[in-house]
N, C-alpha and C positions, 0 to 999 in steps of 0.2 A: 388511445392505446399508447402508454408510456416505455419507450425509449432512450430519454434522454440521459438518464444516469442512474445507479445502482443507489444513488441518495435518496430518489423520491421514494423507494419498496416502501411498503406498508415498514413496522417494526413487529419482530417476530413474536408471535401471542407467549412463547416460553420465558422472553423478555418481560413482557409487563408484568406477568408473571410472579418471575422472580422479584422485579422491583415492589411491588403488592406487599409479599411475603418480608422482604428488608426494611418495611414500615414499621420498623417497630426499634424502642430505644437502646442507644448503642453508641460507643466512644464515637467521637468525632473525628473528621478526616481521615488519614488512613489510621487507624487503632482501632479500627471493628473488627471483630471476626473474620467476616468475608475478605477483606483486603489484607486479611493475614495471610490467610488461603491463595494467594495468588502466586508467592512467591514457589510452592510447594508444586501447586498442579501446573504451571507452566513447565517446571522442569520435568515433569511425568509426560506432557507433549511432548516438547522440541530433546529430549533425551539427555541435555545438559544441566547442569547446575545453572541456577540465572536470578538475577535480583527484576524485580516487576514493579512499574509504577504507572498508575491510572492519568490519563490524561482526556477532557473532553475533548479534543480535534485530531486530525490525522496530522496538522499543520505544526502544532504544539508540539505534536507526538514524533515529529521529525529534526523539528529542529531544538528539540532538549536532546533531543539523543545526540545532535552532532555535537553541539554546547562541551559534552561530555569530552571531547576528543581534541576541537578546533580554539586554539585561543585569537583575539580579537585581531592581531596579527598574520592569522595564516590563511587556509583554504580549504575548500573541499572540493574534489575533482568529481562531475557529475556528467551524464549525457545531456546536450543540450535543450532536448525537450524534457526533462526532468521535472517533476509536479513541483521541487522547489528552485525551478528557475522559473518557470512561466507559468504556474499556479497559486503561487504562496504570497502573494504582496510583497514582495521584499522581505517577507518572515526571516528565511535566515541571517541576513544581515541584521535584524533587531534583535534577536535572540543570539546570535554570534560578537552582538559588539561590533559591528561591521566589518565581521570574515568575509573574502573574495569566494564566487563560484567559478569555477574554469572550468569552462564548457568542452566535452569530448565529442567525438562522433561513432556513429553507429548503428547496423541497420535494424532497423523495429526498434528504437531505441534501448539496443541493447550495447554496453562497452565492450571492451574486449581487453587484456592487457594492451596487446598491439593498440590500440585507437587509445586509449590511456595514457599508453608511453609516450603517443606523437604529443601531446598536450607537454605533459610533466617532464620531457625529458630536456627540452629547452630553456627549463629555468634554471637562471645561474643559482648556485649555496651561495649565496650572501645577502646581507641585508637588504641591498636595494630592489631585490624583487621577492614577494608573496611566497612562501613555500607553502604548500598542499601539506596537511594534516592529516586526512581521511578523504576515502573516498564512497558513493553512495548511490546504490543503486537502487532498482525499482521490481519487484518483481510481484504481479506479474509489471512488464513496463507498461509506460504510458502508450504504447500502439498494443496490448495486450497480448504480448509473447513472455514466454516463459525462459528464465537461463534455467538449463540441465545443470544437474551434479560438477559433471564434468567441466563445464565453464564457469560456474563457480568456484569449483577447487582453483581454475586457472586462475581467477579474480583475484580471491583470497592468497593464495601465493605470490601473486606480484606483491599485494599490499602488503604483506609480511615481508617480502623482500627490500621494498622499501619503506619500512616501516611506518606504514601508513596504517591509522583503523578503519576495517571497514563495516558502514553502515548500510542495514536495506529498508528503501519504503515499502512494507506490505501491506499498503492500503488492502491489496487485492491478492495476501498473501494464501488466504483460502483457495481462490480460484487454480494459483499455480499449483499448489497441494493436490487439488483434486484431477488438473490436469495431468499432473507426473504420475499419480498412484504409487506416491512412493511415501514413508514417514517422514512425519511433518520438520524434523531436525534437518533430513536432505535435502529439503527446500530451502534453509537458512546452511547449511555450512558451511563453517569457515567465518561466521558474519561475526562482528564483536559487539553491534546492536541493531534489534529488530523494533520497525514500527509496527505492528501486531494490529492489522484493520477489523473491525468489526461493524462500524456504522454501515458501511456498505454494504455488510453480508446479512442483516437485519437484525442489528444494535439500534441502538435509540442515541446514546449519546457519549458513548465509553469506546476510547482505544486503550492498547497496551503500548508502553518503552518494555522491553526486554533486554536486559543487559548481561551478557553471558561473565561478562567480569566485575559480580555483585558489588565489588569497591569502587566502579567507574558507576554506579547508582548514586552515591553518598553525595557527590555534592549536588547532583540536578534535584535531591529532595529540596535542598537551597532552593533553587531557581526554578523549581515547580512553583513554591509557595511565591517569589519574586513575580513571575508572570504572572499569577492570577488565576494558577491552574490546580490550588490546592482547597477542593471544595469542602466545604464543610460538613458535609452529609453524603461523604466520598462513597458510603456500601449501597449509596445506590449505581455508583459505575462499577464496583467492583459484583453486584449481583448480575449486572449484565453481560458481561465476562463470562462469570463463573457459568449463567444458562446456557451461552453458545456452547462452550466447553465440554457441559455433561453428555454425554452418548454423542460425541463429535457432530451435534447439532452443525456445528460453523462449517464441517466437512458437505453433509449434506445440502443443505443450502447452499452451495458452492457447487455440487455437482449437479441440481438442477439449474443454476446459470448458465452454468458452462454447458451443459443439454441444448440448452435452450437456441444458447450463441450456435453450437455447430448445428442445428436444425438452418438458422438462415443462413449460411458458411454455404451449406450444400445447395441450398435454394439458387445460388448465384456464385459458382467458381469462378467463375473467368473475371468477375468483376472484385476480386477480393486484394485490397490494396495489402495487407499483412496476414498472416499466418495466423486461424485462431485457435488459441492455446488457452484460451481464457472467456469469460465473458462480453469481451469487448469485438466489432465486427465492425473493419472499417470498408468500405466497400464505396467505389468509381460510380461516380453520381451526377449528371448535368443536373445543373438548376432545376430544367425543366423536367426532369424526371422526379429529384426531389420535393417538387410543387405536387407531381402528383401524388406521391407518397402522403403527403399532408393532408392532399384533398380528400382522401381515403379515411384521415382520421389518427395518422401514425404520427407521433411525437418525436424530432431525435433532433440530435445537432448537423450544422454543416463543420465541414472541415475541409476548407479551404474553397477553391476555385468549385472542384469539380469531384469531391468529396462529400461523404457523410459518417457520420458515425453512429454505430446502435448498439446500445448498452443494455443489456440482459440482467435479471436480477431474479434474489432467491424464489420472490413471490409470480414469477411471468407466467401468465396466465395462459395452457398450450391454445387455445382457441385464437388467441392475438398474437401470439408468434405464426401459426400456421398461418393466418391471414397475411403477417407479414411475409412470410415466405412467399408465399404465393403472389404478392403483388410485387415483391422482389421480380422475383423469377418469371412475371410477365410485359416486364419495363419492355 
């Protein structure tokens, strides 16, 4: 009974699907049809004007977007548990030309101006130290909370104040959507680019860059094709997109994760290390409590000492959640 991440889900049957159906002959890379289509129906989502480019990874997908903003000189100011500070291999820095990350704090690893400022506000203007370019958050973050409107407006206002761009990782950009029940633009507002997740939400192999200032697109189509990230028979990522998208498939599947997660949320209050807002459930675990969890058949990660983590996805099957809960809530 899998646990462990929103990567292992099955891939959604409307997925292969579509990919089935984009078998057939058509310009190459992006000059197909479908990847024309992308720039048009993104902006019918997120309610903005926005330039769209395919990328296979979330990893790619993050750090071409910062590329866009950060030159090899500067920074990007990030919470310290940030998927591209302790997730990415050192991606940003290869993809940056080796830009610095400055690590902020904050709780559920969420920023805040304030915990921002304490970072950035200590660096002298002048050469001898790194100036921050952008700054980049995560939503949902990496403990799976959601920022509201309202703390991103806060976000986004700092960063305009100090003219920094700001970018968001929405690996798990579905999840927070379906948590807020608000349109899918108030979950990004304010952002100047979005990593748009779909492998997690049951994609196969396609994310989106979204970039709300279609001219700040123009040179990462450059350093798309530099990296290695411009496929040659691109309308097969662009058809897997386009599936999640039609009848907010990406919403739905999002709101059975997120079911799923607060079904063990409730199994186990008192042991809930963050707030779930999302698919992710991290919850106060000895060893030997987690050993039985295993023996039982449950698959997840540990995190840390005396932690664990369980990862909910679009396909979770309520027969193995309920099991889960239940052997939760009999530790």
């Amino acid at each position: 009974m899998q646990f462990n991440s929103d990567n292992a889900a099955a891939v959604h049957p409307a997925v292969w699907q579509a990919m089935i159906a984009a078998d057939a002959a058509d310009m190459p890379y992006d000059g197909d049809g479908l990847s024309r289509e992308l720039d048009a129906r993104f902006t019918q989502v997120l309610g903005r004007e926005c330039a769209v480019l395919w990328v296979a990874t979330g990893t790619a997908a993050n750090c071409l977007a910062l590329a866009a903003f950060v030159p090899p000189h500067g920074a990007v100011v990030c919470h310290r548990e940030a998927h591209i500070e302790g997730d990415e291999g050192g991606a940003p820095g290869f993809y940056l030309h080796g830009a610095k990350l400055i690590l902020a704090d904050g709780h559920s690893a969420k920023v805040s101006p304030e915990t921002l400022a304490a970072v950035i506000d200590p660096i002298r203007p002048d050469v001898h130290q790194v100036q921050p370019h952008a700054i980049s958050i995560t939503q949902t973050s990496e403990y799976g909370c959601t920022y509201r409107p309202d703390e991103l407006a806060a976000i986004a206002g700092f960063a305009q104040e100090r003219r920094l761009k700001l970018h968001m990782d929405g690996a798990r950009f579905a999840n927070a959507v379906a948590f807020l029940d608000c349109a899918p633009g108030e979950a990004c507002a304010g952002v100047d680019a979005l990593s748009f997740g779909f492998v997690k939400n049951g994609g196969l192999s396609a994310e989106a860059i979204v970039f709300f200032d279609p001219e700040a697109a123009a040179p990462i189509r450059y350093r798309r094709k530099r990296a290695g990230h411009l496929q040659s028979k691109g309308r097969f990522l662009s058809a897997q997109i386009l599936a999640m998208l039609e009848g907010d498939l990406w919403l739905a599947n999002a709101r059975h994760a997120n079911a799923a997660a607060a079904e063990l949320a409730k199994a186990a209050p008192d042991r809930l290390l963050h707030p779930v807002e999302g698919n992710e459930v991290f919850l106060c675990c000895t060893a030997a409590e987690r050993e039985a969890l295993r023996a039982h058949g449950f698959r997840f990660y540990d995190w840390g000492a005396d932690a664990a983590r369980f990862v909910t996805a679009w396909d979770a099957r309520e027969d193995h959640v309920t099991a889960l809960a239940r052997a939760v809530a009999g530790l």
